[in-house]
Each structure stands twice: as C-alpha cells, then as structure tokens.
C-alpha positions in Angstrom: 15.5 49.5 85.3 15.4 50.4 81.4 15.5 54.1 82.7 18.7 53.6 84.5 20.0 51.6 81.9 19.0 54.3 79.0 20.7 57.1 81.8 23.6 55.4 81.8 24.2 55.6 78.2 23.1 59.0 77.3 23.7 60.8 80.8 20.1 61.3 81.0 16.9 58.9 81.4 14.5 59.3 79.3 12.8 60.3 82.6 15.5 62.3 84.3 14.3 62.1 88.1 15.0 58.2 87.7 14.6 58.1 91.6 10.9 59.4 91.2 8.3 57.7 89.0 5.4 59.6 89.9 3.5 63.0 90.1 6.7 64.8 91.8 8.9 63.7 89.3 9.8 64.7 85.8 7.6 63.7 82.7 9.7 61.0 80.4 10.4 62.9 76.9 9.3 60.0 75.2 6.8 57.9 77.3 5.9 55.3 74.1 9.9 54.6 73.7 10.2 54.0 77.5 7.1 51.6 77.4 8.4 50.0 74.6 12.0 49.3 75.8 9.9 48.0 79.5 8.3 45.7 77.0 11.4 44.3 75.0 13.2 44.0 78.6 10.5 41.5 79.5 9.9 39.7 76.4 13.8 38.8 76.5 13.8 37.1 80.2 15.1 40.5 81.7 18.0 40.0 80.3 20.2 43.5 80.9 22.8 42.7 78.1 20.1 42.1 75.9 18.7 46.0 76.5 22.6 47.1 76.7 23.0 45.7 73.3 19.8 46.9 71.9 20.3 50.3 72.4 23.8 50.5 71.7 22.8 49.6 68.3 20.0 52.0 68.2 20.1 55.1 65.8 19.8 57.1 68.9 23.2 56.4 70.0 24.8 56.6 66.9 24.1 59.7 65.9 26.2 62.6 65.7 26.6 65.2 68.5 26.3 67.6 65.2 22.7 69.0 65.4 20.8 68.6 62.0 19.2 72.0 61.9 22.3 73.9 64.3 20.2 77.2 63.1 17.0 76.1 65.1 18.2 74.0 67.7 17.5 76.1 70.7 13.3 76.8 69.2 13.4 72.8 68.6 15.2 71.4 72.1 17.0 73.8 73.8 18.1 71.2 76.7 18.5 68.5 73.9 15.9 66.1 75.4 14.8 65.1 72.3 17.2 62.8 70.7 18.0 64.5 67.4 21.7 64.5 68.1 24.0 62.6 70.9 24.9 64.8 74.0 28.5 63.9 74.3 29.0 62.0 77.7 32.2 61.8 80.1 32.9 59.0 80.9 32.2 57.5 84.7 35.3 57.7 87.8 35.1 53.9 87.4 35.1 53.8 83.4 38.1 56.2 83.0 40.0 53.8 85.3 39.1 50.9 83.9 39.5 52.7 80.0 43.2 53.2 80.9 43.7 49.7 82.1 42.6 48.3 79.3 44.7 50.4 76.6 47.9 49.6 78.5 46.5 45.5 78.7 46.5 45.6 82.5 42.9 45.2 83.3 42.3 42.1 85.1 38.4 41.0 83.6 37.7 38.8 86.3 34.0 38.2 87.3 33.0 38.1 91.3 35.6 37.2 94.5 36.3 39.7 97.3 37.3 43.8 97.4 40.3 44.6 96.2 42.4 47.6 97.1 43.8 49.5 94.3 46.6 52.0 94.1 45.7 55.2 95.8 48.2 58.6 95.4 50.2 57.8 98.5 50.2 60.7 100.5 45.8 60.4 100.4 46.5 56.9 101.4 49.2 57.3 104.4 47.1 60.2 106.1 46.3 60.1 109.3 42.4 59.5 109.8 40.4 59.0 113.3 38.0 55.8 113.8 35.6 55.4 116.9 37.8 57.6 119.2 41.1 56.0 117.8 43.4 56.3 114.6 42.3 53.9 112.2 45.1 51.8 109.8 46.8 53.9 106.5 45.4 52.6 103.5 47.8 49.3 101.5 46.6 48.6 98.5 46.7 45.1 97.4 50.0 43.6 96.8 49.8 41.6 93.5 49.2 44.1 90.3 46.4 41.3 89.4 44.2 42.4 92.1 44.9 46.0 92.2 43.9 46.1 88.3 40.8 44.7 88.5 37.7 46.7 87.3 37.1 49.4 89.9 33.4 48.0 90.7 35.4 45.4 93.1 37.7 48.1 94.9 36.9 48.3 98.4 35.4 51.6 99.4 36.4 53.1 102.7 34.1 55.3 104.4 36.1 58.5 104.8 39.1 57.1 103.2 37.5 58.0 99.5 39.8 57.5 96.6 41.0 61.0 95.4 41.4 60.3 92.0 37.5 58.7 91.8 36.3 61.7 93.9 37.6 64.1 91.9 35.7 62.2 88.6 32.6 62.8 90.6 32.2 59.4 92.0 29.3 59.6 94.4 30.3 59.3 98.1 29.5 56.3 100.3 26.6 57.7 102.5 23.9 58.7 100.3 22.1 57.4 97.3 23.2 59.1 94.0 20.0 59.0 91.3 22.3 60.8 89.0 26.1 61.6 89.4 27.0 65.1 88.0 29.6 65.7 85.2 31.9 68.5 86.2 34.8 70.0 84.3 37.3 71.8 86.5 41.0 71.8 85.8 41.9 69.5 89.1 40.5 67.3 86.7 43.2 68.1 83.9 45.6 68.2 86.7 45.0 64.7 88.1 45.4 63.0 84.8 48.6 65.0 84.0 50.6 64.6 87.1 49.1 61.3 88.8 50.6 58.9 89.3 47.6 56.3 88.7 47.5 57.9 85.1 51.3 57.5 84.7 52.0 54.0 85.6 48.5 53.7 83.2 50.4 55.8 80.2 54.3 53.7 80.7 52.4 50.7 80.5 50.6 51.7 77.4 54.0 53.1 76.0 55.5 49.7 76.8 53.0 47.3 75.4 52.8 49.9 71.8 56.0 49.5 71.4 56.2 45.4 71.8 54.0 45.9 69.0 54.7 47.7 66.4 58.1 47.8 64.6 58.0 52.3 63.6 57.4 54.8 65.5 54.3 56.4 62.8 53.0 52.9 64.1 53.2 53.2 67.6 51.9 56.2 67.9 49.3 55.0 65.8 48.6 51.5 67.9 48.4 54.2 70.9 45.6 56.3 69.6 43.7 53.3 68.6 44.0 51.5 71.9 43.5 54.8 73.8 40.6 57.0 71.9 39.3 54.1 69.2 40.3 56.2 66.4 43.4 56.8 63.7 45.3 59.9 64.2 44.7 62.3 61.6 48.1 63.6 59.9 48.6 66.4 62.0 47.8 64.6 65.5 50.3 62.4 64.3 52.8 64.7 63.0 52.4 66.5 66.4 52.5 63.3 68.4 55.8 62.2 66.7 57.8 65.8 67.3 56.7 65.5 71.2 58.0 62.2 71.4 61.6 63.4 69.6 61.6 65.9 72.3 61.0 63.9 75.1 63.3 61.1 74.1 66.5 64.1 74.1 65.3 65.2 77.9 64.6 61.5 79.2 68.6 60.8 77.6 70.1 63.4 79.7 67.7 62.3 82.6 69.0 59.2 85.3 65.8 57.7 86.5 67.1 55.4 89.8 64.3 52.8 91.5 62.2 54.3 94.2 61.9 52.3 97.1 58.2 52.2 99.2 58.3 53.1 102.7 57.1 49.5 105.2 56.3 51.8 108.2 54.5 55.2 108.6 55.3 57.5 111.8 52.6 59.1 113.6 52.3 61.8 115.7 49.0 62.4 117.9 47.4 64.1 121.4 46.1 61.8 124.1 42.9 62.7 124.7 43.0 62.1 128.8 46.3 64.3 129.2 46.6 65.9 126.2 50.0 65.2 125.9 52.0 64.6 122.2 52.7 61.5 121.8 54.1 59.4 118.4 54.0 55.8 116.9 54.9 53.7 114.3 52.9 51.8 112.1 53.9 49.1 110.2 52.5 49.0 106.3 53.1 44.5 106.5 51.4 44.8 102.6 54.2 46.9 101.1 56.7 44.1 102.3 54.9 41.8 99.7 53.8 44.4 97.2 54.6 43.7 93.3 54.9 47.1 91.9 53.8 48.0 88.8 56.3 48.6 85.2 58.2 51.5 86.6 60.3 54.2 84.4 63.7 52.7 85.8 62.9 49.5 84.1 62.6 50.6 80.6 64.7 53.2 78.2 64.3 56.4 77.4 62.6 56.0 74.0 59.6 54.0 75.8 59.5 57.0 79.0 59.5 59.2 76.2 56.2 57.6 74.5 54.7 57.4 78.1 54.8 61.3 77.9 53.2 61.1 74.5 50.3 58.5 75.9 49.8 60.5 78.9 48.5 63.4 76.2 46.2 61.2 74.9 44.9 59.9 78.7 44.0 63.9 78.9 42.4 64.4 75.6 38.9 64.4 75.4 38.8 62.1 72.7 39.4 60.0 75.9 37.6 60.8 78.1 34.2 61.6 76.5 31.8 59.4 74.9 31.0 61.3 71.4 
C-alpha cells in the first residue's frame, strides 16, 4: 500500500512492478525507506492521509527536477531511480479534470452517493454502439452542473462507452487491471485541451469567476495563473498574456455569439439482422429536457470570452499539467 501510495506521487514506486512483490519482480531502490514508510503506516492506525502527508513534506518531493551534478547524472542514475532530483510527473485523466474544476470554482467536493455522468464531447456520446445483440442507449450526462462537476472518481464508467477526453490522458480501460498507467505525450493531447469543449466551458468559467475578482486586468491575469498553475506570472508571461487578451477582445467585438440549443432526440439508422433490411429510429435523450447547462459564451461579454481564450493557454501549458 505505501508502494502505491509513493507511485502515485513520484510516477514510480520505489518498487516499480508494484503488482509483483517477489522474485519476478523488480528490486525496490531503496528497500530501508520502503520498510520504514511500512512501519510509520502502521504505527499511525493505517491511516493513508497520514502517509500522503508525510511524504508530501518529505525532501524527496521537494526537490528540484534540476540535477545537482547535471555533468554526472547519467554515471550516477541514468533512469533517475535514485531520488537526487524530482522526475516531473503529468498529472492523472482524473486530476487534470478535477485541476480545471477547481480553478474555475466548479468542482463539487462532495464525499460518497451514486455515479454521476459528466459531460462527454457530444458526438463520442450520441454514437451509435451495439449491446447484447441490440443498440444500447446514447450517453446523457447528468442534468444538474452539481453532479456533472463532481470529482471524476464518481463518474460512471461505461464499458465500451469510454470517455474520450480521459482516454486520451491515458486513463486505464475498464477490463484489465492497470499496475501503472503510462504517461504519453502526443499532440491529440494538445489538441483536446485546445479545442474541447470540456476544457472550454473549464477556461469561461475560470475567465468569469477572475474577473468577479479582481478590479485590473494585470490582476486578472494574475488571479488566473495563480488559480490555474499555483504560480505568479513572471513579467513577460504577463506582458504576453495581456497582448493576447487585447487581441481577442477586438475579434470576440466583431464576433455575434447566439445560444446553442441541445438536440432531445437522436435518429438512428440500422440493418435488421433477420432480413437485413435498413431500417431507422428515434431515440429520445428525456435528460437533455432537464439539463442545466453550464456558463456558456452567449451569456457573458466579449472582454470575459476574450480572457477564456487567455485561460485556455494556460489549461495547455505544462505548468498545468505537470507536477514539477
């Protein structure tokens, strides 16, 4: 357990086949720290937050991803095993979600209850999938924004209905065990964030509750960088910041933004399997009858679409998105 918990922070467990303990496993790179940790686990009542907060506090973890002795690093630890500097780590499918839900002050902390549904990119949820012979239901998220921005540990995962925006984080799938989820970087990735619309809604929110905060624009931009990468903009992140926002406030002025209205029935077409004949039908979506959208561009002004633009920058830097 302290192995998973040390993986989870570092991106690698001190013994990094944390499925395997034994003789076909890998050797922990430092046995008397894991034993240790086992120990401190036990003397406080197994008490996870206890080790969470332990060795967040640790010099391990705060150290620099700068390696003291760059010259010799790859003699000394060429796979950087041995703890002399912190291996930058991406965050989790599940903690970039739930990172952009809490900079725009939309995450929902609640603890337990049922599966919620969040918002999936619509055309991934509205395609056609088969069940058991038959075509099984499009996907509806839940209709109040209080249960679809929950953490992501309470969505509801449906087996070959995965969540593209999770999947393409590197969210293990449903029907195996995962002892340790891989870290890609590929520019769907990039892509996702740019152009979702999960990270959108994410950035206008965040744009929204800046700017019911602050009184200038340095300051918003400011506020926005603190709630979205924990740190102060240096003076040319913020002198680059403020000139994008300028420019997107002139485009978003010339541009009419009307409401979108969601679709409450999907058409189907399909092949019946006795005479193989075409055949189509309608299915009615009864959750987007009740569904509370999200803040939406058409119900704020230009200046705030314009800082969205600027916050959906900062949802694709890796100031974001990696632990450092």
């Amino acid at each position: 357990m302290v192995n998973r918990i040390w993986q989870g922070h570092f991106g690698r467990g001190i013994v990094a086949s944390a499925n395997i303990f034994g003789t076909q496993g890998e050797k922990p790179t430092h046995p008397e720290l894991l034993d240790w940790l086992a120990a401190e686990f036990v003397l406080s009542g197994w008490s996870i937050k206890a080790m969470h907060r332990l060795i967040m506090t640790s010099d391990a973890y705060a150290r620099s991803t700068r390696h003291p002795d760059p010259d010799g690093l790859a003699a000394q630890d060429p796979k950087g095993d041995l703890l002399a500097r912190f291996r930058p780590r991406r965050l989790t499918a599940e903690e970039i979600r739930d990172a952009m839900l809490a900079a725009s002050g939309e995450l929902n902390p609640a603890l337990g209850g049922l599966p919620v549904r969040p918002d999936m990119n619509r055309e991934a949820a509205l395609q056609p999938r088969q069940v058991m012979g038959t075509y099984g239901p499009a996907y509806q998220p839940s209709p109040r924004p209080e249960d679809r921005n929950r953490r992501t540990l309470y969505s509801m995962v449906v087996r070959g209905q995965r969540d593209p925006f999770l999947a393409g984080f590197n969210q293990p799938t449903p029907e195996e065990p995962c002892e340790r989820r891989s870290s890609s970087t590929v520019p769907t990735q990039a892509l996702t964030l740019f152009n979702g619309a999960e990270s959108f809604d994410r950035a206008l929110a965040t744009a929204a509750r800046v700017r019911g905060e602050t009184n200038t624009r340095e300051d918003a931009v400011r506020r926005a960088f603190l709630l979205i990468t924990g740190a102060e903009p240096d003076a040319q992140a913020l002198r680059a910041c403020l000139d994008h926002w300028q420019a997107m406030t002139a485009r978003h002025h010339a541009v009419a933004i009307t409401p979108k209205a969601l679709p409450t029935t999907v058409s189907r077409r399909a092949v019946d399997e006795n005479t193989g004949e075409p055949f189509t039908f309608t299915e009615d979506l009864e959750s987007v009858r009740d569904y509370v959208p999200d803040l939406q561009p058409s119900d704020v002004d230009p200046e705030t679409r314009a800082l969205a633009d600027v916050c959906l920058v900062l949802l694709d830097a890796n100031a974001f998105l990696y632990v450092e």
